[in-house]
Each structure stands twice: as C-alpha cells, then as structure tokens.
C-alpha positions as a Python dict, from the first residue, in 0.01 Angstrom:
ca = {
    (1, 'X'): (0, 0, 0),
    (2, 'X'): (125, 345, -132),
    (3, 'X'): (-39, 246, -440),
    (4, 'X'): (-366, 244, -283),
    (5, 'X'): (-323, 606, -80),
    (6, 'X'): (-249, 732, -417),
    (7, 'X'): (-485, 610, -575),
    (8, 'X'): (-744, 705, -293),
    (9, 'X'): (-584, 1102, -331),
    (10, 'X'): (-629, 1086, -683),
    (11, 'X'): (-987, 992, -613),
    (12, 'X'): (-1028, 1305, -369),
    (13, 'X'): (-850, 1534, -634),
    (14, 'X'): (-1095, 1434, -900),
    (15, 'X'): (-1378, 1414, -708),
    (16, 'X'): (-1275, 1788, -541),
    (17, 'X'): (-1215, 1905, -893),
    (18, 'X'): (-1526, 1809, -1022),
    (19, 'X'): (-1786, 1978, -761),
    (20, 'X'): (-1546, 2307, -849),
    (21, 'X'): (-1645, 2287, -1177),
    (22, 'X'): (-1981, 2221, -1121),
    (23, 'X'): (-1969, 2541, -903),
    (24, 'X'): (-1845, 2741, -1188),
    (25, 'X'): (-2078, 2576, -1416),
    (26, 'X'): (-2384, 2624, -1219),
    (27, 'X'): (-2262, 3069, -1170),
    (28, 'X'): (-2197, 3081, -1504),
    (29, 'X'): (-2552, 2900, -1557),
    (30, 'X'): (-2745, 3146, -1286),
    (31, 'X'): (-2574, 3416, -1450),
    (32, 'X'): (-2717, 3366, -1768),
    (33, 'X'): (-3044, 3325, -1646),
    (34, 'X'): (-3048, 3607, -1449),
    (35, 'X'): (-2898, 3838, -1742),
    (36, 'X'): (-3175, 3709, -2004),
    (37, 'X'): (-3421, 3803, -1748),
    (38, 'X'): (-3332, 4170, -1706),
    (39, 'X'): (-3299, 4190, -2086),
    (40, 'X'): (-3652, 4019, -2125),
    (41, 'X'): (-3760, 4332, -1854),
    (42, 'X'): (-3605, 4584, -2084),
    (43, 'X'): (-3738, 4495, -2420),
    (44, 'X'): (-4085, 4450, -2274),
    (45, 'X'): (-4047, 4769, -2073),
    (46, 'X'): (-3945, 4967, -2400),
    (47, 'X'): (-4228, 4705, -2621),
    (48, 'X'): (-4501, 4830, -2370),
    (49, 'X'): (-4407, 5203, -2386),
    (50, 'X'): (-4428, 5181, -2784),
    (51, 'X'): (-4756, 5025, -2743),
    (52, 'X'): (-4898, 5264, -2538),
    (53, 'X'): (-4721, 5630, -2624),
    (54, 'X'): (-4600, 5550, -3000),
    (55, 'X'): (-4894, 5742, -3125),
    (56, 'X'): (-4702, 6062, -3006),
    (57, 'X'): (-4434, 6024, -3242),
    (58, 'X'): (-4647, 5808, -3484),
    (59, 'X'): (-4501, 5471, -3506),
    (60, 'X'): (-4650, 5347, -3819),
    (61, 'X'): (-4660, 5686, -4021),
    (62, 'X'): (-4403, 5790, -4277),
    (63, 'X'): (-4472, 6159, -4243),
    (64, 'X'): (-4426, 6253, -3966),
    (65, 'X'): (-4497, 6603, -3787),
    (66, 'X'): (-4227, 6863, -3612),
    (67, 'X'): (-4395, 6728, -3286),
    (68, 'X'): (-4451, 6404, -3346),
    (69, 'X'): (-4010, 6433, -3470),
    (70, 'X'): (-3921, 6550, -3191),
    (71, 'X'): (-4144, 6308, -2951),
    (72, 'X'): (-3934, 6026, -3145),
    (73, 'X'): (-3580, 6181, -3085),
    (74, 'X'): (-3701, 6220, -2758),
    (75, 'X'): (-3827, 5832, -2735),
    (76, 'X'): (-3525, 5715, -2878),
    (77, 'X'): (-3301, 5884, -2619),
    (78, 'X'): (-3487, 5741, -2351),
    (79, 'X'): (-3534, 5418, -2481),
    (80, 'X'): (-3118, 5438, -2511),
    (81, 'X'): (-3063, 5554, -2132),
    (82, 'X'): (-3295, 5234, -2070),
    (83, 'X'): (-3110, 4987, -2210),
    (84, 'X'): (-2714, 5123, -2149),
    (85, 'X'): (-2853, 5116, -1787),
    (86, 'X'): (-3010, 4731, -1777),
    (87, 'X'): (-2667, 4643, -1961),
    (88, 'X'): (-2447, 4757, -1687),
    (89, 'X'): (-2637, 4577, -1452),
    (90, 'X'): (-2655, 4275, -1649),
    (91, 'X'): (-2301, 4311, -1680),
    (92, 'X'): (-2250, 4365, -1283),
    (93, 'X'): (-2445, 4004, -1213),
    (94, 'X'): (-2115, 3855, -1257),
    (95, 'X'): (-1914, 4068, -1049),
    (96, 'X'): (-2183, 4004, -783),
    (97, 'X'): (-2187, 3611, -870),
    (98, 'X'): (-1805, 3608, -779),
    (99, 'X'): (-1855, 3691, -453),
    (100, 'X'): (-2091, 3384, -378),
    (101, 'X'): (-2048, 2974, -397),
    (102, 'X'): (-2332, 2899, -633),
    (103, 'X'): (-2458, 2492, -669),
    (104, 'X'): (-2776, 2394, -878),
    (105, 'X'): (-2980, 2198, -714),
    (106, 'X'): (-3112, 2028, -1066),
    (107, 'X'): (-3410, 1913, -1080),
    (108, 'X'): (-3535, 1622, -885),
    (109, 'X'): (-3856, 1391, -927),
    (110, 'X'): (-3989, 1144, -690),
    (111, 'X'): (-4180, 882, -860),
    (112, 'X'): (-4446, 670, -605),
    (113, 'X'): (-4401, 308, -678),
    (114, 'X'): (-4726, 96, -644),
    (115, 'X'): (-4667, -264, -448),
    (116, 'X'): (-4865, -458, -703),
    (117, 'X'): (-4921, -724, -461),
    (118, 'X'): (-5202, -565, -239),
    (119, 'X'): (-5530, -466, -398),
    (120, 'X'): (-5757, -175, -317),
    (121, 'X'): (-5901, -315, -40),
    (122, 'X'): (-5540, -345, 135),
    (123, 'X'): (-5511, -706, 119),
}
C-alpha cells in the first residue's frame, strides 16, 4: 500500500514539475516574441526615416556636402538614442514577465466530423 501512495506522490511531483516548466517555457517563449517585436518597430522606425529624410544627408552619394555631413552625424545620433532606448525596454520585458504566471494556450483546431450515414436530405 505505501508503494502505491508513493507512487501516486511521485505522479503529483512530476506532473507539478512539468506545468512549472511549461510556465517558464511559455515566459521565456512570450518574451521572445514580444522582444522581436519591439526590435521589428525599431528597425522599421529607423528604415522609414531613411526612406523618407535620407536625402538630407544623401544616402546614396559619396560626396557628400558640410550640410548634408552634418545632417548624417546628426541622423546617426538619433538613430543611436532610438535603438539604446528600444533595447532597454526589450531588456525590461523580462523583468516585467517575472512578475506574472504566463501559460500558452497553443493552438487548438476543431475539426467537424461528417456522420456519413445521413445524406443531404437528412435521412
């Protein structure tokens, strides 16, 4: 009998041991979701301001003017405040993670299953 209530505690520890890992697996999987996200925002943030403004410093000229130098210094220090700033948040996603019990809920699919016994006129 002591056998049995072992094993059944065994059964309990596994099974509780296994949905904590799953939590841990699915924040660490939210978390890197969530991180490539905001760096997706950033680069297409910094992609879009090139496309639009990069004529100021002259993006695909190898000569380039005093102005259109010092529009690029200035591009390039804003374009490095930009991303040092979406790095520390996508660094503080896991701090904020911590603080919550994460599960993924997977994906699910219900399939309708046909009674191939009636017809299409209900019979």
């Amino acid at each position: 009998m002591d056998d049995f209530k072992d094993l059944i505690r065994a059964q309990e520890s596994y099974k509780t041991a296994r949905e904590d890992k799953f939590k841990v697996n699915s924040r660490d999987r939210l978390a890197k979701i969530i991180k490539k996200k905001i760096q997706t925002t950033m680069i297409g943030a910094l992609s879009s301001l090139e496309d639009h403004l990069g004529f100021l410093w002259g993006t695909n000229e190898k000569d380039l003017t005093q102005e259109q130098t010092y529009m690029k210094e200035l591009y390039q220090k804003v374009r490095s405040e930009i991303l040092d700033k979406g790095n520390t948040q996508a660094r503080n996603v896991d701090a904020e993670l911590s603080q919550y019990d994460v599960k993924w809920l997977k994906y699910t699919v219900e399939m309708p299953i046909a009674n191939p016994k009636t017809n299409e006129e209900g019979n």
